[in-house]
GUBAVEX-577201 format. One record per residue: x, y, z of N, C-alpha, C in turn. Coordinates in steps of 0.2 Angstrom, whole numbers, padded with zeros to 4 digits, always signed. Example, Ala and Ser with C-alpha at 12.3 -4.5 7.8 and 13.67 -1.06 7.14 Angstrom:
2
+0066-0028+0039+0062-0022+0039+0066-0016+0039+0064-0011+0035+0068-0005+0036+0064+0000+0039
END
This chain:
115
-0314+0235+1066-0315+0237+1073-0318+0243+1074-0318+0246+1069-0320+0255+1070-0332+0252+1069-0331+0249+1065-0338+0248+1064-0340+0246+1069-0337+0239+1071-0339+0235+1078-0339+0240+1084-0335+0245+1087-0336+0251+1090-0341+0252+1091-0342+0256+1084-0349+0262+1081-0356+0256+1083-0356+0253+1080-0360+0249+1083-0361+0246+1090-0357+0246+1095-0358+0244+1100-0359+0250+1106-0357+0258+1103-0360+0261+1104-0366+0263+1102-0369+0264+1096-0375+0266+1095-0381+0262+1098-0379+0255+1100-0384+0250+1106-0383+0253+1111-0378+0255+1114-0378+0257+1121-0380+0262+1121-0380+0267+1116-0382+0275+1118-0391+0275+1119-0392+0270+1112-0398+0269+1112-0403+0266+1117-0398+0260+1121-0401+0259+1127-0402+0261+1131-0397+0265+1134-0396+0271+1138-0402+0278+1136-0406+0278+1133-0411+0281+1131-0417+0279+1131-0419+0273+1131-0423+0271+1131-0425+0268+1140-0421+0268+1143-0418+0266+1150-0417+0274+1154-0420+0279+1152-0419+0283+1154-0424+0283+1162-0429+0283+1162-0434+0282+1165-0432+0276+1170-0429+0273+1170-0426+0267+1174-0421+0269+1179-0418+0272+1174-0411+0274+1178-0413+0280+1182-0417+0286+1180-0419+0289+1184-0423+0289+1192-0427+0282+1191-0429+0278+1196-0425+0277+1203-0418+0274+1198-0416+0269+1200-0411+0275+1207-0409+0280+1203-0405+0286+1206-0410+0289+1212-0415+0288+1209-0420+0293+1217-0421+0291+1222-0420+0283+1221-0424+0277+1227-0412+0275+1230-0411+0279+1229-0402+0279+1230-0397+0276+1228-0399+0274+1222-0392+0272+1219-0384+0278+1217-0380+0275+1219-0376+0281+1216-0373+0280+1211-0371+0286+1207-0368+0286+1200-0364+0281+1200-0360+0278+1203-0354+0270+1201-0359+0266+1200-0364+0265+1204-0370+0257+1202-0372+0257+1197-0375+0265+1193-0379+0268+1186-0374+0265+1182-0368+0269+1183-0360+0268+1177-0359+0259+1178-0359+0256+1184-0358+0247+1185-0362+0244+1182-0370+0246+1181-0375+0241+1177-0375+0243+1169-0372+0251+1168-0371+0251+1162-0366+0247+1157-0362+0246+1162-0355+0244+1159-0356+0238+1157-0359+0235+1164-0360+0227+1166-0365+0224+1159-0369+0227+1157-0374+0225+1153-0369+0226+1144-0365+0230+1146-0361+0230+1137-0358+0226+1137-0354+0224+1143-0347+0221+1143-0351+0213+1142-0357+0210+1146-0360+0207+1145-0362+0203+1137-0366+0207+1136-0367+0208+1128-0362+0206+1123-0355+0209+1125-0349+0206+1121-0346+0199+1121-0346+0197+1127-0343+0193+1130-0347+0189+1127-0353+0187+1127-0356+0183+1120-0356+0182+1115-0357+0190+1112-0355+0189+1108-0347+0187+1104-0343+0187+1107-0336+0186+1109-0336+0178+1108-0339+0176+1111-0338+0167+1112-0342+0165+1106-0347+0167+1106-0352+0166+1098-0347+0164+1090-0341+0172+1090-0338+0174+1086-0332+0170+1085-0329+0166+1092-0324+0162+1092-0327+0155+1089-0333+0152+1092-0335+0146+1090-0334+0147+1083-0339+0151+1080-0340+0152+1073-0333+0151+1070-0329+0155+1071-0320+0156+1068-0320+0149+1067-0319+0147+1075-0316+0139+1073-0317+0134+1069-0323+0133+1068-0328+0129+1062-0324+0132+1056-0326+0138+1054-0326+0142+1049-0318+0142+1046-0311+0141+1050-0307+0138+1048-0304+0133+1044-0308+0129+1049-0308+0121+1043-0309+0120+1038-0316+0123+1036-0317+0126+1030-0312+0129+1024-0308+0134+1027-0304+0139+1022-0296+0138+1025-0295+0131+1026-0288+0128+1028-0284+0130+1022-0286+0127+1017-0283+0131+1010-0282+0137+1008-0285+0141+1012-0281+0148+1010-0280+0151+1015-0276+0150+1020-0271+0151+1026-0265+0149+1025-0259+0154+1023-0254+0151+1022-0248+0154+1027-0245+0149+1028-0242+0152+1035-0245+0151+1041-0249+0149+1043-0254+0152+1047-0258+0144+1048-0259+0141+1055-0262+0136+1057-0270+0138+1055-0274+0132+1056-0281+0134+1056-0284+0138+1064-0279+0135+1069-0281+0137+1074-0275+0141+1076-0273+0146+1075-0269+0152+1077-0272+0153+1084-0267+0152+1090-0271+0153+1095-0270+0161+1098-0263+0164+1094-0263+0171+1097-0266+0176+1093-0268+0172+1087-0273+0177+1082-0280+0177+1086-0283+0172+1090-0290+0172+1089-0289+0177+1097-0285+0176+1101-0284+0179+1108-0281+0187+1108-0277+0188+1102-0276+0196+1101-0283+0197+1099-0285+0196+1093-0293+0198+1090-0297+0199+1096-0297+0193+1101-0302+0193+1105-0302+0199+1111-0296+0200+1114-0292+0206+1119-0294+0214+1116-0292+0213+1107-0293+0219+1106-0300+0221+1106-0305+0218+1104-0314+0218+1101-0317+0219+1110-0313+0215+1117-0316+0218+1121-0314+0225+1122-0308+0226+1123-0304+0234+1126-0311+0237+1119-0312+0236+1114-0317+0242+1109-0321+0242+1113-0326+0236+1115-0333+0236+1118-0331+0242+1125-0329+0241+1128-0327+0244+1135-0327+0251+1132-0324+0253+1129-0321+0261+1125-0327+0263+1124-0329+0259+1118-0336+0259+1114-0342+0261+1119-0341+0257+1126-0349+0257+1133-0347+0263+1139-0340+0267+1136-0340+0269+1142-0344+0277+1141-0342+0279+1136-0348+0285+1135-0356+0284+1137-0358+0279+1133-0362+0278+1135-0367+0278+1143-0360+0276+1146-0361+0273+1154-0361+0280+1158-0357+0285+1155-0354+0291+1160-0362+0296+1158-0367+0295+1151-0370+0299+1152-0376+0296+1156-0374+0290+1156-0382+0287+1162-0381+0288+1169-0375+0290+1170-0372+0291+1177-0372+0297+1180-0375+0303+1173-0377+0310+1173-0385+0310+1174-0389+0305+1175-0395+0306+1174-0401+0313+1180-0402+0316+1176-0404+0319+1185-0412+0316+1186-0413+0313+1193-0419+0309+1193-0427+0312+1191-0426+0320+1194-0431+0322+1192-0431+0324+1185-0427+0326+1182-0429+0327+1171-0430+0319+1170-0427+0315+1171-0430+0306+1170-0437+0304+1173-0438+0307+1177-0444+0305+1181-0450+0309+1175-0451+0314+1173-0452+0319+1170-0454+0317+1162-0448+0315+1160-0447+0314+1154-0452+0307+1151-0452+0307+1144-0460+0304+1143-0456+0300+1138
END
């Protein structure tokens, strides 16, 4: 979880930089900081949530396969895949929200500026 974090921060941070110029735009022509922080959010949480459903297909398949070494434990665990899935989004959210809070700081002229 801590990788998965790191990593879903360093895309966001990184988008969030490269997005500078946009979001700058986006603040001068009147967006307010919640709309800046809402598309940032909305675009990680997005991102997850596919990847999310990507990770569950895959599981499910992928149990079948390794039914012999689950012991204890159905192939389909459904409050395994639903805790796993609950925790991995509360990461992403935690992981998007620095991100989101520094794109919500943007001042439009240093963005506007910036090259």
């Amino acid at each position: 979880m801590i990788l998965a974090g790191a990593g879903i921060f360093g895309v966001m941070h990184y988008s969030v930089a490269q997005r500078t110029q946009e979001i700058g735009i986006r603040s001068a022509m009147g967006a307010r900081p919640s709309d800046v922080f809402r598309l940032v959010l909305s675009q990680a949480l997005r991102l997850a949530v596919i990847g999310i459903a990507i990770g569950l297909c895959v599981g499910f398949v992928l149990t079948r396969f390794m039914a012999s070494l689950l012991f204890g434990v159905s192939t389909t665990d459904f409050v395994t895949f639903i805790a796993v899935t609950g925790l991995l989004g509360l990461v992403s959210l935690l992981a998007s929200y620095v991100p989101a809070r520094r794109a919500m700081r943007v001042d439009p002229i240093v963005a506007l500026r910036w090259e």
